[in-house]
C-alpha positions as CSV (number, residue, x, y, z in Angstrom):
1,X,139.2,78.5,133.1
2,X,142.3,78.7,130.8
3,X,142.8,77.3,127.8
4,X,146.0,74.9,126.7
5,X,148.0,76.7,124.3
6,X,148.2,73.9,121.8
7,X,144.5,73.6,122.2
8,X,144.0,77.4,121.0
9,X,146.4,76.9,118.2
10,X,144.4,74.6,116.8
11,X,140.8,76.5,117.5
12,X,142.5,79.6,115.8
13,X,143.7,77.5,112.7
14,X,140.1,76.3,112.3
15,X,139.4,79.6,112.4
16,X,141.9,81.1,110.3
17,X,141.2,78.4,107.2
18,X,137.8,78.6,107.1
19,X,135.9,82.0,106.8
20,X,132.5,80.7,108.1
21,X,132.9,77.5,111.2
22,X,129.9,76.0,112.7
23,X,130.9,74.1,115.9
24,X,127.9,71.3,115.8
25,X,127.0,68.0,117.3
26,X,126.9,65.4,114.5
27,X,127.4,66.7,111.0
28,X,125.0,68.5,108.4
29,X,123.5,65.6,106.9
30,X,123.1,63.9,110.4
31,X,122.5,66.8,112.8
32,X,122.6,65.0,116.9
33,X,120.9,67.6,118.8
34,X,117.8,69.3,117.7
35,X,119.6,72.9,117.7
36,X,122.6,71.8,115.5
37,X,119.7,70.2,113.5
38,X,118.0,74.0,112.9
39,X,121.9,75.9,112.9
40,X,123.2,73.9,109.9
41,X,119.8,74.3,108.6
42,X,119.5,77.9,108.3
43,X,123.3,78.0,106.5
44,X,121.8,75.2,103.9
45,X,119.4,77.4,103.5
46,X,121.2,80.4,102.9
47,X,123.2,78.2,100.2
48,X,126.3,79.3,102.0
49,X,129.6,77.3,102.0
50,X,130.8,76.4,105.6
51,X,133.1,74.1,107.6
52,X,131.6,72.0,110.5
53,X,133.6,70.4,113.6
54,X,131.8,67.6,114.9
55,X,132.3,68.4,118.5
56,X,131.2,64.6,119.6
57,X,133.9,63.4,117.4
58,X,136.5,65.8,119.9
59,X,136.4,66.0,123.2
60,X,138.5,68.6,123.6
61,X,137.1,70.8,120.9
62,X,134.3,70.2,122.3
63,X,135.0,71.7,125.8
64,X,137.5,73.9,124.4
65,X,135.7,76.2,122.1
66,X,133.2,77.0,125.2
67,X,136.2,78.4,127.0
68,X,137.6,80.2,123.9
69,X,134.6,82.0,123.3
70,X,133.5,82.3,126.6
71,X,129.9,80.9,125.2
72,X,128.4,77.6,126.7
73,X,126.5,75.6,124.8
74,X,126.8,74.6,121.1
75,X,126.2,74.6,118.3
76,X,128.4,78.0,117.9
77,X,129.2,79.9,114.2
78,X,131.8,82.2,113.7
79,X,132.5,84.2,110.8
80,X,135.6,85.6,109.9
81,X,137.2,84.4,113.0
82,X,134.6,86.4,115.0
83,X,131.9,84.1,117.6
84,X,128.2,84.7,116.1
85,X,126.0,83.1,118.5
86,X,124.2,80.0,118.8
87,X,121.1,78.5,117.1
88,X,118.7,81.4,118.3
89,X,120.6,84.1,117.5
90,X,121.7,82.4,114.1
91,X,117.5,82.1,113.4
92,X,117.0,85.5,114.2
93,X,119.5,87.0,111.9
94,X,118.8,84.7,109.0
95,X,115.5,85.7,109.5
96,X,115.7,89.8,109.8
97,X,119.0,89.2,106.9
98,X,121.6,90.3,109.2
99,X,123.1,87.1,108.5
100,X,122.8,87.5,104.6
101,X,124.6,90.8,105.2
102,X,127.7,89.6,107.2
103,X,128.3,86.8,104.8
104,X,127.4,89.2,102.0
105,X,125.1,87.4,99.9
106,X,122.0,89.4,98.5
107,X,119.2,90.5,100.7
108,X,116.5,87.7,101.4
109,X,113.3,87.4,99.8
110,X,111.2,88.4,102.8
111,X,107.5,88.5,101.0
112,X,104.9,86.9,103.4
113,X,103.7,83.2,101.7
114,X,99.9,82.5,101.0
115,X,98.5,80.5,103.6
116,X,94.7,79.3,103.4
117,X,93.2,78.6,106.8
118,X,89.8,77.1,106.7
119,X,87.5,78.4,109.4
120,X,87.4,75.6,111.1
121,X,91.0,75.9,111.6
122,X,90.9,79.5,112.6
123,X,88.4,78.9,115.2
124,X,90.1,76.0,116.9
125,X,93.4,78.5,116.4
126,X,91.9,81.7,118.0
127,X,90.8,79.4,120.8
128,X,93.7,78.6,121.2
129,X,95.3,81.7,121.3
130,X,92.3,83.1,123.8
131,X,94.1,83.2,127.0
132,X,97.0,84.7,125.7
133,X,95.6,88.1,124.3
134,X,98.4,89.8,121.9
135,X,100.0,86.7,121.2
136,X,100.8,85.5,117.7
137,X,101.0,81.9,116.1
138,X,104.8,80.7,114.5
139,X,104.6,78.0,112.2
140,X,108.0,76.7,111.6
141,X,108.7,74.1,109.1
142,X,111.6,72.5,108.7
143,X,114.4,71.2,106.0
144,X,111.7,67.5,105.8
145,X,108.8,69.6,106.4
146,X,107.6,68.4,109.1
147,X,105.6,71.5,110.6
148,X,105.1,72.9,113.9
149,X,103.2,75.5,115.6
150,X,104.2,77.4,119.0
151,X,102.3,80.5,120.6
152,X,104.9,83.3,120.7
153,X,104.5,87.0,121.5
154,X,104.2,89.2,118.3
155,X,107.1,90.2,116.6
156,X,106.1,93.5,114.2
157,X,109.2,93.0,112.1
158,X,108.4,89.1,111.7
159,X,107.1,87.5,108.3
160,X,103.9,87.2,108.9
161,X,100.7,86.8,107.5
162,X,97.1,88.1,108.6
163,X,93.8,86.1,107.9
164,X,90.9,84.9,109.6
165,X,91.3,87.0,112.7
166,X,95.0,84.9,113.1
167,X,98.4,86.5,112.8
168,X,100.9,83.6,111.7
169,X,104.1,84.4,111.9
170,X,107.5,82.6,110.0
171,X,111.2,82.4,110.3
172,X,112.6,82.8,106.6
173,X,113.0,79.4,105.3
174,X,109.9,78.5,106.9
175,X,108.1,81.1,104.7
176,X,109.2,80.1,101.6
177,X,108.5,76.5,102.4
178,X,105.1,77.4,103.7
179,X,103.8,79.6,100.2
180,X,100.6,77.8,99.3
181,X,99.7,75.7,102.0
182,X,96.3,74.7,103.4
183,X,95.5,74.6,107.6
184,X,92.4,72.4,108.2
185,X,91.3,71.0,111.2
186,X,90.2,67.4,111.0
187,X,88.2,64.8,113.0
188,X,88.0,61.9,111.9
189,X,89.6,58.2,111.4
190,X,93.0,60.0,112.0
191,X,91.6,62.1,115.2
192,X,91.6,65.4,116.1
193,X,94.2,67.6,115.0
194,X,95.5,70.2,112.9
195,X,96.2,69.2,109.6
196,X,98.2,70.7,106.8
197,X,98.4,70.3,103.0
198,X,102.1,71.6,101.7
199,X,102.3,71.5,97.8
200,X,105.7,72.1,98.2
201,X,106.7,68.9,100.2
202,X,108.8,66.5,98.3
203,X,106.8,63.0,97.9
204,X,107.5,60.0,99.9
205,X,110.2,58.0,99.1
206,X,108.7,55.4,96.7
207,X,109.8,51.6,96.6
208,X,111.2,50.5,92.8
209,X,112.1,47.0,91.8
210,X,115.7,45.7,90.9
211,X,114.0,45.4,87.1
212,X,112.2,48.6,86.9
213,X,115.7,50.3,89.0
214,X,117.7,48.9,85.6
215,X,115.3,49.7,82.8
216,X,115.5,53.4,84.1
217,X,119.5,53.8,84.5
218,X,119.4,52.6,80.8
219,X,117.3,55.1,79.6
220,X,119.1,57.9,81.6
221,X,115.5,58.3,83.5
222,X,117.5,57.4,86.8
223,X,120.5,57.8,88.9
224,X,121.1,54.8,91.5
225,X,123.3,55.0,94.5
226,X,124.9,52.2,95.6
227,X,125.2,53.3,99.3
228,X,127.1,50.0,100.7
229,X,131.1,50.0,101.6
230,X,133.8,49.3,99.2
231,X,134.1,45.8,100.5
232,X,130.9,45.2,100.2
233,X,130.5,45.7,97.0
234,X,133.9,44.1,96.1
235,X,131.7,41.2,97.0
236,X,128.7,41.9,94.5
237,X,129.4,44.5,92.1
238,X,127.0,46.2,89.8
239,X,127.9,46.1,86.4
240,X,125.5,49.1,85.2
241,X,126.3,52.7,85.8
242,X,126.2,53.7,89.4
243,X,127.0,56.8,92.2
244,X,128.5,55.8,95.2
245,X,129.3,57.6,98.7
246,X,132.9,57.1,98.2
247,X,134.9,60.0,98.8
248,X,133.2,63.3,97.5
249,X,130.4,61.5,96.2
250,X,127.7,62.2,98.9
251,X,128.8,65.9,98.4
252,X,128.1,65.7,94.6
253,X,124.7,64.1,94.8
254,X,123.6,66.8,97.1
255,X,124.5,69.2,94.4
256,X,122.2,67.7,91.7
257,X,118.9,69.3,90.5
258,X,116.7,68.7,93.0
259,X,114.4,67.2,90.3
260,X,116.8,64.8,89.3
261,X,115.2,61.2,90.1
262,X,117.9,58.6,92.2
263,X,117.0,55.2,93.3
264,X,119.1,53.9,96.4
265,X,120.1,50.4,97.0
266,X,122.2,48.2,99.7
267,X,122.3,44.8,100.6
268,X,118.9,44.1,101.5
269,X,117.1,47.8,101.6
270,X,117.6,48.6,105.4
271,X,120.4,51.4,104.8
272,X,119.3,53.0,101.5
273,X,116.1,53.4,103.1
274,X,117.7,55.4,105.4
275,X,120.0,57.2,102.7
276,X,116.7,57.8,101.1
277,X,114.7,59.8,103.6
278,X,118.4,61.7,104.1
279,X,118.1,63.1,100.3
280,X,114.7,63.2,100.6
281,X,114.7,65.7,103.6
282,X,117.2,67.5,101.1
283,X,114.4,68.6,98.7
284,X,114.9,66.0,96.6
285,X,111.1,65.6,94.8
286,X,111.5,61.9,93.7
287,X,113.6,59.4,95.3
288,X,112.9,55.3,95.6
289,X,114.2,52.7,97.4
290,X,115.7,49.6,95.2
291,X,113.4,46.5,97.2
292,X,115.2,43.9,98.7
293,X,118.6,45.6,97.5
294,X,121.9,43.4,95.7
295,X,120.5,40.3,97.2
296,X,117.2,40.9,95.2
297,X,119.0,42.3,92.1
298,X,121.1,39.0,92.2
299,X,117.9,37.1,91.7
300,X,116.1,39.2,89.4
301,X,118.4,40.6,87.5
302,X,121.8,39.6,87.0
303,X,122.0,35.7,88.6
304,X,126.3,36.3,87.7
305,X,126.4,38.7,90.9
306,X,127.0,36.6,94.4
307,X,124.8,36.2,97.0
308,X,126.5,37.5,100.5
């Protein structure tokens, strides 16, 4: 299949401005497909900056890059103008530090994390792995830690980790994620199942009243988001310091400490919920959602703002 000229033209000056392109479905912050979920992942990982193209957004982007690189499924990254891979290939070259190397950035710290697994675990696990002699375990856990655990043939030049007659093997940001964790096996109220204690996952996000929300901007304790549209909030304005999406401002929040403490509101809660789990997933360690939103700051609060 050929490829329009003007079509290529504009593939090529993607390619020319931008030294490192991931072709995606959806966008970083709100992947759409499970592999441009775990290929945007790895480059936030790697802390590297990078241009995306929402290919849902672009229907002939979408079909077009396939033909231009002759690859096709996306996601797809190229750097320096030159086609990568997809979301496999991408994991395994973060994770040997190919990938590090072509976008020159220092080598990745590839030292194995320390993993506890009680023996109650590890028996259930080398069950488990019984019927499929000189296999290994991968425990992935991704950018919201949420962890899972796949049987995969052994990989000598993996991260891994030997204990308790188990070999668990990691993908790099998995790894560092993973240092200090507990595997247990449970059976109780919650049923039967592997569970697993992560020191390193940020805390759920925390619900914070209007009052409490104010008290803490004034002290400089807390930043507050004010995630609702400009015309919304031509209709009730806060009148205390506050970070909006507008413009770059989604982009700058993301580039705080990830210790830094922000407190998300809307009208009634629904959508700053949602903003919250978002920064949360992030790394951010303590975010809160401002309870019932304007319409509850309104009452408690400031009774001068309007009710909408």
């Amino acid at each position: 299949m050929s490829l329009d000229p003007a079509l290529r033209s504009r593939i090529e000056s993607l390619l020319q401005a931008n030294r490192v392109v991931l072709f995606m479905k959806g966008q970083p912050g709100m992947p759409q497909c499970g592999f441009s979920a775990k290929a945007s992942g790895v480059l936030e990982d790697l802390g590297v900056e990078y241009a995306h193209v929402n290919v849902l957004a672009d229907q002939e982007i979408r079909e077009g890059i396939k033909v231009y690189g002759n690859w096709p499924t996306i996601p797809q990254l190229y750097i320096d103008g030159e086609l990568v891979g997809g979301s496999d290939i991408i994991e395994q070259l973060a994770s040997s530090g190919e990938l590090s190397q072509m976008l020159g950035l220092p080598a990745p710290d590839r030292t194995p994390p320390q993993v506890t697994v009680t023996e109650a675990a590890a028996e259930q696990l080398r069950g488990a792995l019984a019927s499929a002699p000189g296999a290994a375990l991968a425990l992935s856990i991704d950018a919201r830690f949420q962890p899972r655990f796949q049987i995969v043939p052994r990989n000598d030049s993996a991260i891994a980790v030997e204990t308790g007659g188990l070999r668990i093997q990691f993908d790099l940001a998995s790894a560092r994620r993973a240092n200090g964790i507990t595997i247990d096996w449970v059976d109780d109220f919650r049923g039967q199942g592997l569970a697993i204690d992560n020191p390193n996952a940020p805390k759920p996000v925390q619900g914070i009243t209007p009052a409490e929300a104010e008290r803490q901007v004034g002290t400089g304790e807390l930043v507050l988001v004010d995630v609702r549209p400009p015309e919304e909030r031509a209709i009730a304005s806060l009148s205390i310091p506050h970070r909006t999406f507008d413009g770059n401002g989604r982009a700058e929040l993301e580039a705080l400490p990830k210790d830094t403490r922000l407190a998300f509101m809307c009208h009634h809660g629904g959508r700053s919920a949602q903003a919250a789990e978002e920064f949360r997933g992030k790394g951010f360690a303590a975010v809160f959602n401002v309870e019932g939103g304007i319409d509850r700051w309104a009452q408690d609060v400031d009774g001068s703002i309007p009710r909408y």
